[in-house]
Biotite code that builds the C-alpha atoms (Angstrom):
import biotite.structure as struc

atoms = struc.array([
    struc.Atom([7.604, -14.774, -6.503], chain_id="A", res_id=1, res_name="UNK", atom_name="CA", element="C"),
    struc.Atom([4.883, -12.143, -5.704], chain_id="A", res_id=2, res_name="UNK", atom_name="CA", element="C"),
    struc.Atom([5.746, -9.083, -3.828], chain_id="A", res_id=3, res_name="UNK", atom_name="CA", element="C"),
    struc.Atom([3.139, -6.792, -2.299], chain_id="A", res_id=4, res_name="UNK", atom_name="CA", element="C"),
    struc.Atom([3.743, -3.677, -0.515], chain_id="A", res_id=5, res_name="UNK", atom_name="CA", element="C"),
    struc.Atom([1.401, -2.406, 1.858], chain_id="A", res_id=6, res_name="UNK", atom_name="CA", element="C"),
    struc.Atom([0.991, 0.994, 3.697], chain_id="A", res_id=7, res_name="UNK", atom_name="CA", element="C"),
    struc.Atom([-2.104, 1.505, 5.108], chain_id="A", res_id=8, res_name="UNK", atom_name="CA", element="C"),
    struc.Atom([-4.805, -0.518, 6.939], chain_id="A", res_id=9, res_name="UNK", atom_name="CA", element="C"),
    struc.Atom([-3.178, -4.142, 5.922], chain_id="A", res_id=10, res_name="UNK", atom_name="CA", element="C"),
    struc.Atom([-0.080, -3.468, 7.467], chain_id="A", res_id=11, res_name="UNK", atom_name="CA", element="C"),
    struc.Atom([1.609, -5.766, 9.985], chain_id="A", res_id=12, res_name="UNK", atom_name="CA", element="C"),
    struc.Atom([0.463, -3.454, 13.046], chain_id="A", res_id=13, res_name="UNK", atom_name="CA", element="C"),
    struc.Atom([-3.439, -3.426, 11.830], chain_id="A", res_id=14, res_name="UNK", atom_name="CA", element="C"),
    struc.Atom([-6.119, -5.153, 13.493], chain_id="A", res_id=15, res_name="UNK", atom_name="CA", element="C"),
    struc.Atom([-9.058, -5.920, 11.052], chain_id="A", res_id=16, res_name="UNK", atom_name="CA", element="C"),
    struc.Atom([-10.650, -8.682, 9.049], chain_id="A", res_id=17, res_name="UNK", atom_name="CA", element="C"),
    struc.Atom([-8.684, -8.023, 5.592], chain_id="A", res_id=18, res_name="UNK", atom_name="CA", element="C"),
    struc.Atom([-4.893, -7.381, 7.358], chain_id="A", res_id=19, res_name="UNK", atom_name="CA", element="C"),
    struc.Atom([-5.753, -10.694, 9.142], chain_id="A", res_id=20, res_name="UNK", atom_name="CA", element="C"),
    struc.Atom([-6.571, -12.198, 5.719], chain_id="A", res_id=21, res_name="UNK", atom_name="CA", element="C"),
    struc.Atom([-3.048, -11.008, 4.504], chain_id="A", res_id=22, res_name="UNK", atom_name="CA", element="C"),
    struc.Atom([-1.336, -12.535, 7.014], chain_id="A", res_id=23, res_name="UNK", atom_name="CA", element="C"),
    struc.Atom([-2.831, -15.776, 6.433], chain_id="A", res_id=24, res_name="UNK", atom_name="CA", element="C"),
    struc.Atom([-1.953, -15.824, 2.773], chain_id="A", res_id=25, res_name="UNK", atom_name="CA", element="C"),
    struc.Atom([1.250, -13.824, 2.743], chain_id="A", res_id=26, res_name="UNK", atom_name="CA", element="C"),
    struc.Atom([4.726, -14.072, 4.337], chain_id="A", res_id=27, res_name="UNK", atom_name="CA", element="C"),
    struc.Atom([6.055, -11.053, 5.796], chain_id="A", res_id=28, res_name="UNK", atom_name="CA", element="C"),
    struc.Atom([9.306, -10.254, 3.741], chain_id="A", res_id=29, res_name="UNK", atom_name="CA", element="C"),
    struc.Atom([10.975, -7.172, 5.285], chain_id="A", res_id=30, res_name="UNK", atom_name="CA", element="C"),
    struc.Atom([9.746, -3.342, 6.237], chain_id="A", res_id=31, res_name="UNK", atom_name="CA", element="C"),
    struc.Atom([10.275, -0.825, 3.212], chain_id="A", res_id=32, res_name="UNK", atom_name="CA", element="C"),
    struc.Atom([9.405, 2.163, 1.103], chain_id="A", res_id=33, res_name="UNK", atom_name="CA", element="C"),
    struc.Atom([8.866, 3.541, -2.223], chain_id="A", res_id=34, res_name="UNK", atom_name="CA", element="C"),
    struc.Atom([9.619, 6.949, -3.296], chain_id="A", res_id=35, res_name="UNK", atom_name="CA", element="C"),
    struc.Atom([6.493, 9.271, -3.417], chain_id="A", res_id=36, res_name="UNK", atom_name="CA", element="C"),
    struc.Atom([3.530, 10.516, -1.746], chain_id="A", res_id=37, res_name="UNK", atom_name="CA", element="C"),
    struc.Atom([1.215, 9.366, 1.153], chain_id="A", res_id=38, res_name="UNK", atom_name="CA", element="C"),
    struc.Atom([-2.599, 11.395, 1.615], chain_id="A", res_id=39, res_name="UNK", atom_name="CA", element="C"),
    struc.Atom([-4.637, 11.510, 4.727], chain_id="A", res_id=40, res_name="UNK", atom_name="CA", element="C"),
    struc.Atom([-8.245, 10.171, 3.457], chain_id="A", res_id=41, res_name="UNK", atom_name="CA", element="C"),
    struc.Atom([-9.541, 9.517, 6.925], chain_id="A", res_id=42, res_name="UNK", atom_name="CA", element="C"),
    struc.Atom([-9.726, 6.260, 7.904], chain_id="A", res_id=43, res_name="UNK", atom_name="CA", element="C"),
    struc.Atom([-7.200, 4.820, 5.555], chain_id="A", res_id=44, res_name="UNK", atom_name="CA", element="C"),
    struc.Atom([-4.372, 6.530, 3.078], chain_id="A", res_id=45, res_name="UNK", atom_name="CA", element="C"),
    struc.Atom([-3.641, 7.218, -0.364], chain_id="A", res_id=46, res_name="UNK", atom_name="CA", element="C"),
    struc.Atom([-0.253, 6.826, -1.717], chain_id="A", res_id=47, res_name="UNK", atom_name="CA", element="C"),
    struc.Atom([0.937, 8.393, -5.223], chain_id="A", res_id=48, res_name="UNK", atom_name="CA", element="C"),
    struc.Atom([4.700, 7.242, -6.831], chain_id="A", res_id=49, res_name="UNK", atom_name="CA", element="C"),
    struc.Atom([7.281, 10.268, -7.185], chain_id="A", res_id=50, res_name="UNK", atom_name="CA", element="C"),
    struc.Atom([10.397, 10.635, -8.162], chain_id="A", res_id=51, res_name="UNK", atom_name="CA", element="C"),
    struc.Atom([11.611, 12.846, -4.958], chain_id="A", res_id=52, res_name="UNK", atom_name="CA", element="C"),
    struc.Atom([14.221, 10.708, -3.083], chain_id="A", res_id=53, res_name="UNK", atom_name="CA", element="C"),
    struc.Atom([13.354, 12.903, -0.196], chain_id="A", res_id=54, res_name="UNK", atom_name="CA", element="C"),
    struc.Atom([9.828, 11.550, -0.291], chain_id="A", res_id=55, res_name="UNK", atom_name="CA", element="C"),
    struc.Atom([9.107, 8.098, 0.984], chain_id="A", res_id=56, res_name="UNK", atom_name="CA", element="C"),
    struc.Atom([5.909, 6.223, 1.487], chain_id="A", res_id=57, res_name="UNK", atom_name="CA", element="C"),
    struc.Atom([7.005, 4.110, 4.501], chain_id="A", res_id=58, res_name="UNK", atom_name="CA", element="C"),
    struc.Atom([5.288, 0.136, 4.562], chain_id="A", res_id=59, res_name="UNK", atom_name="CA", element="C"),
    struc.Atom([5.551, -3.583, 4.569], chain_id="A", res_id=60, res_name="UNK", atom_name="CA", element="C"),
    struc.Atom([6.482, -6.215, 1.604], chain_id="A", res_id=61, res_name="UNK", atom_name="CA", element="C"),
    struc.Atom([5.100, -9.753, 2.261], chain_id="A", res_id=62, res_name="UNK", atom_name="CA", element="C"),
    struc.Atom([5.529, -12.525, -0.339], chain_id="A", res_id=63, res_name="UNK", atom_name="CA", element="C"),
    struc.Atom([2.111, -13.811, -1.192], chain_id="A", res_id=64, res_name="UNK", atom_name="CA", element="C"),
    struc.Atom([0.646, -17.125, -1.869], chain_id="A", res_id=65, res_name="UNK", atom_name="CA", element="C"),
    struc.Atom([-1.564, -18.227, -4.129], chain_id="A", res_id=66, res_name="UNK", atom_name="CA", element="C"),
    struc.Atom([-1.293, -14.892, -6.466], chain_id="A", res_id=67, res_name="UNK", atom_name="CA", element="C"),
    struc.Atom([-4.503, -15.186, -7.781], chain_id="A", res_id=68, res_name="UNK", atom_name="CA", element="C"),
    struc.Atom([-6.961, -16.060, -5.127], chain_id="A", res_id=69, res_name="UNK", atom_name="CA", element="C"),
    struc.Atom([-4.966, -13.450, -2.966], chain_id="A", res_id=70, res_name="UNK", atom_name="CA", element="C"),
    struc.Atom([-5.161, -10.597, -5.642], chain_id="A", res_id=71, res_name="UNK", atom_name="CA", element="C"),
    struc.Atom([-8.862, -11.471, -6.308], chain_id="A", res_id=72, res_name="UNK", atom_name="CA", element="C"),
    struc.Atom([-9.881, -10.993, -3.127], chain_id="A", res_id=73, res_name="UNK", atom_name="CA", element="C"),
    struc.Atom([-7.417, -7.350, -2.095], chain_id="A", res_id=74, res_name="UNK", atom_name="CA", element="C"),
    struc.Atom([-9.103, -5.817, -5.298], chain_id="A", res_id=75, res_name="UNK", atom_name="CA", element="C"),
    struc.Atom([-12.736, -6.466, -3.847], chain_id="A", res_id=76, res_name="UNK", atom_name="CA", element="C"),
    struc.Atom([-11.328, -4.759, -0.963], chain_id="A", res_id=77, res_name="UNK", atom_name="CA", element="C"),
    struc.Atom([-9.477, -1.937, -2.560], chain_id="A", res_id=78, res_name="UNK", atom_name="CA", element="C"),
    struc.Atom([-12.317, -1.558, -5.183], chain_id="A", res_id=79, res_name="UNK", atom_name="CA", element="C"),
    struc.Atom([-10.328, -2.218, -8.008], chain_id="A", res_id=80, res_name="UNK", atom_name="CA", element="C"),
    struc.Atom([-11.945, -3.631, -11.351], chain_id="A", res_id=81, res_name="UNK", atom_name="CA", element="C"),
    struc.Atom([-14.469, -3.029, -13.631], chain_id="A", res_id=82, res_name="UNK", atom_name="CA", element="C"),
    struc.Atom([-17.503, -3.463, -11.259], chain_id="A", res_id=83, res_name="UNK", atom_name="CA", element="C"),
    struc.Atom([-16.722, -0.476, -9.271], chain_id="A", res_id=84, res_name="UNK", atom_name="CA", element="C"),
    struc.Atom([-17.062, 2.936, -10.274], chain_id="A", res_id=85, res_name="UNK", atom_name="CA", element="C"),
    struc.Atom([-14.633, 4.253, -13.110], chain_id="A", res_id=86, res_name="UNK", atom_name="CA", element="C"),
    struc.Atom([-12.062, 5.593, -12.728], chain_id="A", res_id=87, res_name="UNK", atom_name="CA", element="C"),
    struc.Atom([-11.418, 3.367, -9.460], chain_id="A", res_id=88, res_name="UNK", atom_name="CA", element="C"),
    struc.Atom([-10.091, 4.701, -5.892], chain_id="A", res_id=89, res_name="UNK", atom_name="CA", element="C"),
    struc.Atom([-7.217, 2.746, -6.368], chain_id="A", res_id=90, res_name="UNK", atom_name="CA", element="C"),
    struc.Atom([-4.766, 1.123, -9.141], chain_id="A", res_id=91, res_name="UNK", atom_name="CA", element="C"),
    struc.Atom([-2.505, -1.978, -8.327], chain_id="A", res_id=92, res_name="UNK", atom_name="CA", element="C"),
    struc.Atom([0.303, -1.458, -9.654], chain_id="A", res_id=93, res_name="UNK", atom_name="CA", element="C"),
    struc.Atom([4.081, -3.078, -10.126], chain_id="A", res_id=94, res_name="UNK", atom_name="CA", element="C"),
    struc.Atom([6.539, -0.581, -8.923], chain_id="A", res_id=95, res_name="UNK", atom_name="CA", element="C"),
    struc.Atom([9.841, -0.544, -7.409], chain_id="A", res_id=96, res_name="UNK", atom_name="CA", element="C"),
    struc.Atom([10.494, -0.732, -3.938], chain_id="A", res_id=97, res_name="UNK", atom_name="CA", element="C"),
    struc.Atom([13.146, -0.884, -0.984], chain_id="A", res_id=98, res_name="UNK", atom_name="CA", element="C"),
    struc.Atom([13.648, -2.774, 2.047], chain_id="A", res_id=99, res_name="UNK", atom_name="CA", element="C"),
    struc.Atom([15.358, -0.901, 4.738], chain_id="A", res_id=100, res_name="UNK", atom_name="CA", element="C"),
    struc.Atom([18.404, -2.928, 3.934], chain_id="A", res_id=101, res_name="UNK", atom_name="CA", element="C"),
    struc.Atom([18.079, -1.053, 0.303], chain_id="A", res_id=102, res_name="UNK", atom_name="CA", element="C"),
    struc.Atom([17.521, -4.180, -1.418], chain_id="A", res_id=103, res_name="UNK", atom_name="CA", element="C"),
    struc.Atom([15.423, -3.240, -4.813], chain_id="A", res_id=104, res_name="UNK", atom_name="CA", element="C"),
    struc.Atom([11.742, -5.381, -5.395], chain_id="A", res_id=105, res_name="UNK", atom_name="CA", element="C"),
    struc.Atom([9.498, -5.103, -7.789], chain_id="A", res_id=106, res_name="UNK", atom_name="CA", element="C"),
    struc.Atom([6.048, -5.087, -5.887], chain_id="A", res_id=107, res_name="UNK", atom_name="CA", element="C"),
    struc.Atom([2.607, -4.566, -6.466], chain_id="A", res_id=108, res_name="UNK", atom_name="CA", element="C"),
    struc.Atom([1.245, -1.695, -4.489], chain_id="A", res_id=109, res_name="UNK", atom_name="CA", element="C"),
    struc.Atom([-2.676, 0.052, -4.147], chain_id="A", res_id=110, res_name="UNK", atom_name="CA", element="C"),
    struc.Atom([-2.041, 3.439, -5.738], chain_id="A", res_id=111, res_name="UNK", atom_name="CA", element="C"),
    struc.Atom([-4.332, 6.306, -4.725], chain_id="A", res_id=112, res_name="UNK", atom_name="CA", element="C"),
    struc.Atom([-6.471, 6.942, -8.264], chain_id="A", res_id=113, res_name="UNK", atom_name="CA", element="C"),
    struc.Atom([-7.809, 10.604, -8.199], chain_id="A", res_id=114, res_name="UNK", atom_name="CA", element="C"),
    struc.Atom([-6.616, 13.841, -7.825], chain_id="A", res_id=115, res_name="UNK", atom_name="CA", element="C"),
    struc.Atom([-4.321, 14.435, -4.658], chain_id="A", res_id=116, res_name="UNK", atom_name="CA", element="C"),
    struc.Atom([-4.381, 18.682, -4.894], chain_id="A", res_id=117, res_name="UNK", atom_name="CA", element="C"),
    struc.Atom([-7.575, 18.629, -1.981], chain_id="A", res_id=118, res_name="UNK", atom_name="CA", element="C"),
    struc.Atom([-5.325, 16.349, 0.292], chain_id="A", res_id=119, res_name="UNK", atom_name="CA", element="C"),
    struc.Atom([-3.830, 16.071, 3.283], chain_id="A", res_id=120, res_name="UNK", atom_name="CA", element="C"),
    struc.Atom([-0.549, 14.881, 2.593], chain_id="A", res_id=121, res_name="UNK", atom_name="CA", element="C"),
    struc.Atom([1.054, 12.601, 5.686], chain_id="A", res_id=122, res_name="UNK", atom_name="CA", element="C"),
    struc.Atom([4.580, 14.154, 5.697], chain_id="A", res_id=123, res_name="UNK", atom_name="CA", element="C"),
    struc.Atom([6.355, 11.234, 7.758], chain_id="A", res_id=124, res_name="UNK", atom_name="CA", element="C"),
    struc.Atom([5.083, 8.814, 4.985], chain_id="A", res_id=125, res_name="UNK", atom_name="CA", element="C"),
    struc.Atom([3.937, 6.435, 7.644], chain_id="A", res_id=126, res_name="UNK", atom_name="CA", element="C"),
    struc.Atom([0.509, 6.045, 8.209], chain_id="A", res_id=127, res_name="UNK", atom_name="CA", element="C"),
    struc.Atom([0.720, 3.767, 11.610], chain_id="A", res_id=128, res_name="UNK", atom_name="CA", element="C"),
    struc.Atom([2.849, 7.034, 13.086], chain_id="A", res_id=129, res_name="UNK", atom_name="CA", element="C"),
    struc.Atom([0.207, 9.282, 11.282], chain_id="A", res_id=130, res_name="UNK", atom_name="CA", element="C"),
    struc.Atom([-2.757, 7.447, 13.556], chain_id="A", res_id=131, res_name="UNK", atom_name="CA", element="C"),
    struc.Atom([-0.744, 7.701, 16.344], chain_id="A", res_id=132, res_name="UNK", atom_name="CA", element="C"),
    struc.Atom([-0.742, 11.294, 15.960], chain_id="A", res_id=133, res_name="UNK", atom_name="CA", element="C"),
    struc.Atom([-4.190, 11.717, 15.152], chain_id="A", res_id=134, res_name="UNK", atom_name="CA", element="C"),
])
């Protein structure tokens, strides 16, 4: 099975083309988090990992389907690969991750690429209460 954790604009909450394509091809497994870092860059966040237990980026594991057509098309959005500019925005990644039940996954997750010292950091770790406040 394929986890994939999500904390920006394909969460469960998000209205657009590509969160609509995730929930086609995915099952929603449970709301979670992974230790670390979340970044303000405008219309959509960055997330680094960390090893701070007091720092949580706050999102959504789904179970995909069809791995490959499903990755394949969430690295042409994330603008991951070699025809995009080196070094990429972002880096999918396996990592560990919780469910609010603190059942351990490994997941892939979009990892922010580039320096984060210029950011904004999101200090809730949740983006969708981030907009809200925004």
């Amino acid at each position: 099975m394929e986890y994939l954790f999500v904390y920006g604009t394909l969460r469960l909450r998000q209205t657009n083309k590509m969160s609509d394509f995730l929930a086609q091809h995915a099952r929603f497994y449970s709301q979670g988090y992974f230790f670390g870092k979340l970044f303000d860059l405008g219309d959509y966040p960055g997330a680094i990992v960390g090893n701070d237990t007091r720092e949580k980026v706050v999102g959504d594991i789904f179970i995909i389907h069809d791995a490959p057509h499903t990755f394949a098309v969430l690295d042409e959005y994330e603008e991951v690969g070699n025809h995009f500019p080196v070094p990429n925005e972002y880096k999918r990644e396996e990592i560990i991750v919780y469910t609010h039940q603190e059942e351990k996954l490994e997941a892939w997750v979009y990892l922010y690429n580039h320096p984060t010292g210029q950011l904004s950091p999101i200090f809730s770790g949740d983006f969708l209460k981030h907009g809200a406040n925004t």
